[in-house]
C-alpha positions in Angstrom: 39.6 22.7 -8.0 42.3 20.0 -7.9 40.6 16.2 -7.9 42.8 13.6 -6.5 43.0 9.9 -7.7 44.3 8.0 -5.0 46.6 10.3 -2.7 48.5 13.0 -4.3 47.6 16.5 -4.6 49.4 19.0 -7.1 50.4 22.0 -5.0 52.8 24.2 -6.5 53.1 21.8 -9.5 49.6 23.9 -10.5 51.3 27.2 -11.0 54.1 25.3 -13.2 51.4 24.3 -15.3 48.9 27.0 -15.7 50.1 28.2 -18.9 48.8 25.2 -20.5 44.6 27.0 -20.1 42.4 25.2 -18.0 42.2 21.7 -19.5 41.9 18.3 -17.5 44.8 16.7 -17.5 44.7 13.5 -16.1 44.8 9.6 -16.5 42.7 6.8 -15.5 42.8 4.2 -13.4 43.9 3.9 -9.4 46.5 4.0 -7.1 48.2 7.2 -7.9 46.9 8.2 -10.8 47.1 12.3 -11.0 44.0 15.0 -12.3 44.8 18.5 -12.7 41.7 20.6 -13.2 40.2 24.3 -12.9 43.9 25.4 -13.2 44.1 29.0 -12.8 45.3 31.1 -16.0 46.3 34.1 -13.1 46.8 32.7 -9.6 47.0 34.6 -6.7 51.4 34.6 -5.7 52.3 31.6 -3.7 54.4 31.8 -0.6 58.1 31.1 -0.7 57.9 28.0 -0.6 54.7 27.0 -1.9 53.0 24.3 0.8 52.3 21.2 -0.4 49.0 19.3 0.7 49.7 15.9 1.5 46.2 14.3 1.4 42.8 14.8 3.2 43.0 16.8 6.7 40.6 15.9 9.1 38.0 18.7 9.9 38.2 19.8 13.8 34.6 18.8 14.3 31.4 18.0 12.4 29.1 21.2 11.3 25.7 22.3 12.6 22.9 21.3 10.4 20.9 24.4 10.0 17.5 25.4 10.9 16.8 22.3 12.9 17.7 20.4 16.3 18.5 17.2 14.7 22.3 16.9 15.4 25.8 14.9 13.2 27.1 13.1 15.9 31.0 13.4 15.6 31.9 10.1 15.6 36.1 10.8 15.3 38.2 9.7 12.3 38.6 7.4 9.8 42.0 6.8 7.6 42.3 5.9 3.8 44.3 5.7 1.1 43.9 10.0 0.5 44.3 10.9 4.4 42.6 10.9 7.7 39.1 12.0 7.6 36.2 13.4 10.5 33.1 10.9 10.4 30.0 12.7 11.0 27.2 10.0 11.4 24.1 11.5 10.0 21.1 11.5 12.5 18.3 8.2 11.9 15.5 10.8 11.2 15.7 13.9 9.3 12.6 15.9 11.0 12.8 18.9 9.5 14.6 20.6 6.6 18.1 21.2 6.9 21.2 21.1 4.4 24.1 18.9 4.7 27.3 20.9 3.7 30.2 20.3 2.1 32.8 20.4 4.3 36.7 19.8 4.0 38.2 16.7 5.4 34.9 15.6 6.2 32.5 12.2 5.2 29.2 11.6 6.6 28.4 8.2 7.7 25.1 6.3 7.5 24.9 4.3 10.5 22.0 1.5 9.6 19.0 3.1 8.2 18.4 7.1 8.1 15.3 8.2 7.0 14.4 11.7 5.6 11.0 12.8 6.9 8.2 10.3 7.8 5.4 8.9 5.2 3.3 11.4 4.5 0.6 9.0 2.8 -1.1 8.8 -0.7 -2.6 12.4 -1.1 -1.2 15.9 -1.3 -3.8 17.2 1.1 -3.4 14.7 3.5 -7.4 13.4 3.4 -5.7 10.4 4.7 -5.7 11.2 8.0 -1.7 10.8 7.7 0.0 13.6 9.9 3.6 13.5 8.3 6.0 16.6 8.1 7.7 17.8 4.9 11.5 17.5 4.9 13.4 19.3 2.6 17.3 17.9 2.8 19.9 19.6 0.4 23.2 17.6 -0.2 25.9 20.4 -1.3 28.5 19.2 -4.2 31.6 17.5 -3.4 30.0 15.9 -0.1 30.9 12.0 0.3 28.7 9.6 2.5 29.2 6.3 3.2 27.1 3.0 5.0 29.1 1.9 8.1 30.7 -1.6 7.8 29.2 -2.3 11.4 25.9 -2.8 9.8 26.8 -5.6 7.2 25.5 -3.9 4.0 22.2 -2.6 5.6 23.1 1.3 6.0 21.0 3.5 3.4 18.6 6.2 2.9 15.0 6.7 3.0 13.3 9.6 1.3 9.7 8.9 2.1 6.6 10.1 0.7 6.0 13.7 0.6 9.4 14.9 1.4 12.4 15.4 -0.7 16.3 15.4 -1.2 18.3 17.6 -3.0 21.2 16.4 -3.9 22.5 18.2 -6.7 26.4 17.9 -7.2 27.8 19.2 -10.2 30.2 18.1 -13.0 33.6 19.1 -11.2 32.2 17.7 -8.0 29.7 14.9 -7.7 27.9 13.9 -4.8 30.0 10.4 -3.5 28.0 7.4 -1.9 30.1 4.8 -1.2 30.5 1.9 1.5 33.5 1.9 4.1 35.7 -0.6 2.2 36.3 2.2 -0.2 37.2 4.7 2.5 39.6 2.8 3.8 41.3 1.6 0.3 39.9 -2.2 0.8 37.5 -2.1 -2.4 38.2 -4.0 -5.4 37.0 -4.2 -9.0 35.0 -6.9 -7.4 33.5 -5.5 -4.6 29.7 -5.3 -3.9 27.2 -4.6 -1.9 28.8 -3.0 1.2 25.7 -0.9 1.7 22.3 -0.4 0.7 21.2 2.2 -1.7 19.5 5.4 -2.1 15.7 5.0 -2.3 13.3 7.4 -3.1 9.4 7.6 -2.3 6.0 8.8 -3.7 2.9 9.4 -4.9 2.7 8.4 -8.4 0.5 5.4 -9.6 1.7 2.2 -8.9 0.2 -1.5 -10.2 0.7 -4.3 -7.5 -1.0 -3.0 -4.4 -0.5 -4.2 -1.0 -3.7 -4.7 0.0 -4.3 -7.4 -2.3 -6.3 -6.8 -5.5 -6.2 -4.0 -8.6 -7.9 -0.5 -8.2 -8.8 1.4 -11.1 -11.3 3.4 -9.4 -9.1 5.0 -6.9 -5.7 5.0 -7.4 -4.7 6.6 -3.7 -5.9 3.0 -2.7 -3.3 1.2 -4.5 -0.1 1.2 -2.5 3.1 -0.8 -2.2 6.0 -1.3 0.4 9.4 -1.2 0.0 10.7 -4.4 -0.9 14.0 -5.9 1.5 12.9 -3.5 4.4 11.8 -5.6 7.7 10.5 -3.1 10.0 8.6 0.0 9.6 7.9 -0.7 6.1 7.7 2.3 4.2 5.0 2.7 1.6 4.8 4.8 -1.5 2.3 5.4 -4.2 -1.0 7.1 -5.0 -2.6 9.7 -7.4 -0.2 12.3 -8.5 1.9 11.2 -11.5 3.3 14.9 -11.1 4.8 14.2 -7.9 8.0 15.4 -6.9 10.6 13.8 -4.7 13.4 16.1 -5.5 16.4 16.5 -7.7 19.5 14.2 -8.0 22.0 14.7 -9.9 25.9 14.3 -10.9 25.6 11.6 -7.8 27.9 8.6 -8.0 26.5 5.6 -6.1 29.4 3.0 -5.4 29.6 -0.4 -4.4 25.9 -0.9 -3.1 22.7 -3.4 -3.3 22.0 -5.8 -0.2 19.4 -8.0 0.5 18.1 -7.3 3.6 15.2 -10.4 3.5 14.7 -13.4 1.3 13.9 -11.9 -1.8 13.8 -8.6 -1.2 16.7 -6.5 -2.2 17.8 -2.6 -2.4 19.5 -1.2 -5.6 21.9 1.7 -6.5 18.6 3.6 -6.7 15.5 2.5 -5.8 12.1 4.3 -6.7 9.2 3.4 -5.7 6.0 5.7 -6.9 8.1 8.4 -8.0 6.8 11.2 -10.1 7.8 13.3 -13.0 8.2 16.2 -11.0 11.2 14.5 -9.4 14.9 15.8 -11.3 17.3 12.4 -12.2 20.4 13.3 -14.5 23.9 12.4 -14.3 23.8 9.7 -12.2 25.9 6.5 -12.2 25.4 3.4 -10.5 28.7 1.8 -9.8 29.0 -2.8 -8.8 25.8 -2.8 -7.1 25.4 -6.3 -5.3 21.5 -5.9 -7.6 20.2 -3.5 -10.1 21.7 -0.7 -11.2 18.6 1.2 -10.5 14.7 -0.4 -10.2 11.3 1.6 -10.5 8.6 0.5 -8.8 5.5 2.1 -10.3 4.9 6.2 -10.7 6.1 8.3 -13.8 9.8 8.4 -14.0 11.7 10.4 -16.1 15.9 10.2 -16.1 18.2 11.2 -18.6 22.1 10.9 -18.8 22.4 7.6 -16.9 25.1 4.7 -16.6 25.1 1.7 -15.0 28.6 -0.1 -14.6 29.1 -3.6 -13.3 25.7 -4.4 -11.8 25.2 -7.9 -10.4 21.5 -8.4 -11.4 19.9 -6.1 -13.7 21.5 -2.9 -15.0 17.6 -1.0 -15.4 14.6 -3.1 -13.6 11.2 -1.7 -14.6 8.0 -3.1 -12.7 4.9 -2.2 -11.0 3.1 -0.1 -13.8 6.0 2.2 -14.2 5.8 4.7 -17.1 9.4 5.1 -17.7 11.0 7.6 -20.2 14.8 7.5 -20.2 17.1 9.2 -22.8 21.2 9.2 -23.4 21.9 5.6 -20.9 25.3 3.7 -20.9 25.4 -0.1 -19.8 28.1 -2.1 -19.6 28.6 -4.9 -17.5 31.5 -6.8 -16.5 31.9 -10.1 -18.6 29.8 -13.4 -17.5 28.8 -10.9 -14.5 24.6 -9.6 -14.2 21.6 -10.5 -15.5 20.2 -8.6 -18.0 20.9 -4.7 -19.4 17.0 -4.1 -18.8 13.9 -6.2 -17.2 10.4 -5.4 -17.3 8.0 -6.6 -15.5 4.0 -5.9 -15.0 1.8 -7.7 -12.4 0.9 -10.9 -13.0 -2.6 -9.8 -13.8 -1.4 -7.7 -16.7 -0.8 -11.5 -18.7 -4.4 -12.1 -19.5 -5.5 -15.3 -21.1 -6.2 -15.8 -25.0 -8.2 -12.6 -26.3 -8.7 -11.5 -22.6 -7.4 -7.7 -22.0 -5.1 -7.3 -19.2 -6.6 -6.1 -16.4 -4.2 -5.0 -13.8 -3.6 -1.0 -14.5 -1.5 1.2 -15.0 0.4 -1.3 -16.9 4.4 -1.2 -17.2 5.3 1.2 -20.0 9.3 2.0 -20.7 10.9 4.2 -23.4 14.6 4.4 -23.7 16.1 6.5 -26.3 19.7 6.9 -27.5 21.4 4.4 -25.6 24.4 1.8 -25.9 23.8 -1.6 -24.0 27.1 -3.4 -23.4 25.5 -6.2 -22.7 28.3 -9.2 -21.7 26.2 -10.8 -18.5 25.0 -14.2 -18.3 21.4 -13.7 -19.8 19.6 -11.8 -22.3 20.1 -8.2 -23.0 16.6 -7.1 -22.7 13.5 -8.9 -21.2 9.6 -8.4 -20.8 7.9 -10.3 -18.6 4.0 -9.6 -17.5 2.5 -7.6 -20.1 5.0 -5.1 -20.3 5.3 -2.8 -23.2 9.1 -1.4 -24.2 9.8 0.9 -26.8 13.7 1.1 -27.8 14.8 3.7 -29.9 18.5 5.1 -31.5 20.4 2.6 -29.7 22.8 -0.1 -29.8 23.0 -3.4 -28.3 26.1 -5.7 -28.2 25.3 -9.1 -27.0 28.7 -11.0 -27.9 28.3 -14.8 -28.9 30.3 -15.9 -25.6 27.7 -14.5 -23.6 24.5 -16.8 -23.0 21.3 -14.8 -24.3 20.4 -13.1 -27.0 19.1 -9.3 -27.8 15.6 -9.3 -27.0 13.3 -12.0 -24.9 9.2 -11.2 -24.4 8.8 -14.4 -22.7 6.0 -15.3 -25.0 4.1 -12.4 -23.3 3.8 -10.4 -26.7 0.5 -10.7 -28.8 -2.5 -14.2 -28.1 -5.0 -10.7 -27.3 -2.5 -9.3 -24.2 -2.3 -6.0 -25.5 1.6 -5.7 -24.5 4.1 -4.3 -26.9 7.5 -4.4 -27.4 8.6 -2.1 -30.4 12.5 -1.4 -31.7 13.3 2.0 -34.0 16.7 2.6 -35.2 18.4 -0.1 -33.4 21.8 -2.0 -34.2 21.5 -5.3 -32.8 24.8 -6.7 -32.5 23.7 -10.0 -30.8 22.2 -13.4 -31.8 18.6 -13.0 -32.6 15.3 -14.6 -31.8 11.6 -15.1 -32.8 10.8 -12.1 -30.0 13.5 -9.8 -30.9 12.4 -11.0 -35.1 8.9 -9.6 -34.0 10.2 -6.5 -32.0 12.2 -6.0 -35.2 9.4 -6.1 -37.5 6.6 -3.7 -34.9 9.1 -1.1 -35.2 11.3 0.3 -38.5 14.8 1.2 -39.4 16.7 -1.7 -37.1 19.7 -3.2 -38.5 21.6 -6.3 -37.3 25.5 -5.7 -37.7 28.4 -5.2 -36.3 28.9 -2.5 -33.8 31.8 0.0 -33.9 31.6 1.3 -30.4 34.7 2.3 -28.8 35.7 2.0 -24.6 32.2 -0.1 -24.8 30.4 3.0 -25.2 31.5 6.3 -27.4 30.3 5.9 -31.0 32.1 5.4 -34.1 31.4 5.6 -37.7 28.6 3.1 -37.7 26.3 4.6 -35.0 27.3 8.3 -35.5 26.1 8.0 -39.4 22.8 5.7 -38.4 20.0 8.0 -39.0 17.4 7.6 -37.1 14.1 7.4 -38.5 11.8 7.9 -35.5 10.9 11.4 -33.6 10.9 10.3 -30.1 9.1 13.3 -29.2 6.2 12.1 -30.3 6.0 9.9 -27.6 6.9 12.6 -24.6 8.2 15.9 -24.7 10.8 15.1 -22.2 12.9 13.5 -25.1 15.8 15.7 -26.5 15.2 16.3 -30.5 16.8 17.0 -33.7 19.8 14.1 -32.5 21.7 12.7 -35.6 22.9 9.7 -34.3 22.3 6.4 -32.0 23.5 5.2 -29.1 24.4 7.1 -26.2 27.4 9.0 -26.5 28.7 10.9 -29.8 31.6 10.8 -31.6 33.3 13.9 -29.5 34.0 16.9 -31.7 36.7 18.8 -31.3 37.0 20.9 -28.3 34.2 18.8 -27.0 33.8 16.9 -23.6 31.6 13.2 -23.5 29.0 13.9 -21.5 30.3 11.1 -19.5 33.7 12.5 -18.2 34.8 14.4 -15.5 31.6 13.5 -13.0 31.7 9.4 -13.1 34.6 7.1 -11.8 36.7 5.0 -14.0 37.5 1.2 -13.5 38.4 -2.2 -14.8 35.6 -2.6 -16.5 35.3 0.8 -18.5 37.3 4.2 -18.0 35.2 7.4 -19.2 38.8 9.0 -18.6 37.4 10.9 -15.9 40.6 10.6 -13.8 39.3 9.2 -10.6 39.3 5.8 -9.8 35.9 3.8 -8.5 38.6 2.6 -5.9 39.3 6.6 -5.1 38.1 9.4 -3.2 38.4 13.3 -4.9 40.2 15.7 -2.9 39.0 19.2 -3.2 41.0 22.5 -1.8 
């Protein structure tokens, strides 16, 4: 299909070109840039003379949503920098299972909050007395949706406990959620926080439970809330580190994070109790206002994830989570964020001289092959609580203009507290401390260096020829094997595509040469 980068469209241009095979051709960057992709080898013969698209058409009208009586509200058009577009605002409740489909010429707009199903409680078998229903909603590929400016930042999506999404896109089209500022062609390499996030609930242990107190006994009684929500506070957690909320992935989540109460704040992505039934690949968090993505609690596992230009943390980890991520970019924009990762536990998790932490599950991250860009205002990587992290066949680049250094336990490691914090096969190009001396010394194979990254993030000589020297499948099956290298993305091979390009946005702050703009909206025919 032809992708569009700001507002042009090859037409018949295509068929002058097709001889050249099926390659991407394309630059990055915005305002005008041009991608050519999926040309075809043997078109179909054009009419005399070929027409030539001029942008996005708006639909007529907004579709049905199958097999229930919820209802898209046509809500007339919007115009942009790639056309005029039909707004479809998606219904506040999704009550029953239905698919929202990709449609031409169409966005959907989030009007405030929208929730998919209604809490369905801790248990599977509903013993809780809880009488929610099970939504299913599927999000077809190449569908954009946006929060509405109207609402001041505080437009997102809810997928609560016991129902899930399905928003698969795919490499030539990603899902798009964006704010209206980037509809219209007002968002910067600046902006933030125009909307909320996605967030995603369920059953999966968590630590900090609202009710005050630490249950060990029975985890179903252990729930939390949804942090920066005000009314109708969702909860999420329970017994079934299995759980599944769904699958997302090739999703692109723009310009989001908003703080909707004093301290309480929504990311990119936002789990809370999710389980390791739930699919997370391909997913990029684009200038969110906060994290690039937090877990609260449950058993998550994500691969293929990057996090560009977040304001606060580019990975939070709290609440007990037992995290496994593999092949993760960070970079984030210069003197802008907090740290490339933060872990936290509950408080309870500290303990006190030889005491053992008492507050369970405790927080438990493992992040393997990954390349932390890490030019923010504090340091790269941060326990707090009793927290254990394991970081494996990465790099992290800490620059000496940038306050921090690579690794900071808050004195939280060792005096009895159990926590770990352990480094294999990591080049830590970044001033060093006592902490990261001892993280250093837990694990094997680190070297401090100099990095030979290039566009913040591919390899070069130094991290494609690092050998690891630890099997991170010994610590979960999830992790791919047999890799020869650290850091997140390989030298590319001839003939071979980073796993970066073609489904991510480009920008100021790094270009994956993907063709479309973070300031841009694809246009399919």
């Amino acid at each position: 299909m032809t992708n569009l980068s700001r507002s042009l469209i090859i037409g018949s241009s295509v068929l002058a070109l097709a001889a050249c095979g099926p390659e991407s051709i394309g630059s990055p960057g915005s305002n005008g840039d041009i991608n050519i992709g999926d040309i075809i080898t043997n078109p179909t013969p054009a009419p005399t003379p070929a027409p030539t698209p001029t942008g996005s058409v708006a639909a007529a009208d907004c579709p049905t949503l199958p097999g229930t009586s919820d209802v898209l509200v046509d809500s007339g058009t919007i115009s942009g920098p790639e056309g005029e577009w039909r707004v479809c605002t998606l219904p506040s409740l999704f009550s029953a299972s239905t698919t929202l489909p990709y449609q031409a010429g169409t966005l959907y707009r989030m009007s405030g909050r929208v929730d998919v199903g209604v809490d369905d409680g801790p248990t599977v078998d509903n013993s809780d007395n809880v009488t929610g229903t099970l939504v299913e909603l599927i999000i077809e590929p190449g569908v954009i949706l946006y929060g509405e400016a109207n609402f001041s930042g505080a437009s997102y999506m809810v997928v609560n406990r016991g129902s899930k999404i399905f928003a698969d896109g795919t490499a030539a089209r990603p899902i798009i959620w964006t704010g209206e500022d980037d509809i219209t062609g007002n968002a910067t390499s600046t902006t933030s926080g125009l909307w909320g996030g996605l967030v995603l609930l369920g059953r999966a242990p968590v630590a900090d439970c609202f009710a005050g107190g630490i249950n060990q006994t029975d985890q179903t009684k252990c729930e939390m809330r949804v942090e920066g929500i005000a009314n109708n506070i969702p909860f999420f957690g329970g017994d079934t580190p299995t759980d599944s909320s769904g699958s997302v992935t090739y999703n692109q989540i723009r310009y989001s994070g908003y703080t909707l109460d004093l301290g309480g704040e929504l990311q990119s992505l936002t789990l809370g109790g999710v389980g390791s039934g739930t699919n997370l690949d391909y997913i990029q968090s684009y200038n969110s206002s906060d994290d690039g993505t937090e877990f609260f609690g449950g058993h998550v596992n994500m691969k293929h994830f990057v996090a560009v230009g977040a304001e606060d943390d580019s990975i939070d980890v709290d609440s007990g989570v037992q995290a496994n991520l593999q092949h993760v970019v960070v970079v984030q924009r210069d003197n802008v964020g907090d740290r490339a990762l933060e872990s936290d536990s509950p408080p309870d998790d500290k303990g006190t001289g030889t005491t053992i932490p008492n507050a369970l599950p405790r927080s438990k991250t493992t992040i393997s092959n990954f390349s932390f860009w890490a030019t923010g205002t504090n340091d790269a990587a941060e326990s707090r609580g009793a927290s254990d992290i394991t970081l494996a066949n990465g790099v992290i680049y800490k620059p000496s203009s940038a306050n921090g250094v690579c690794v900071d336990d808050n004195d939280n490691i060792g005096g009895g507290r159990g926590a770990e914090q352990i480094l294999y096969s990591v080049l830590l190009d970044c001033a060093t401390n006592s902490d990261t001396d001892e993280a250093i010394a837990a694990g094997s194979g680190n070297t401090e260096g100099t990095n030979t990254l290039s566009d913040k993030y591919i390899n070069g000589a130094t991290e494609q020829t690092y050998t690891p020297v630890y099997d991170v499948s010994s610590l979960s099956s999830f992790f791919d094997t047999g890799l020869t290298y650290i850091g997140a993305v390989p030298t590319p091979a001839a003939g071979v595509t980073p796993w970066t390009r073609g489904w991510t946005c480009d920008s100021t702050t790094v270009s994956f040469g993907s063709g479309l703009s973070c300031q841009a909206l694809p246009v399919y025919n």
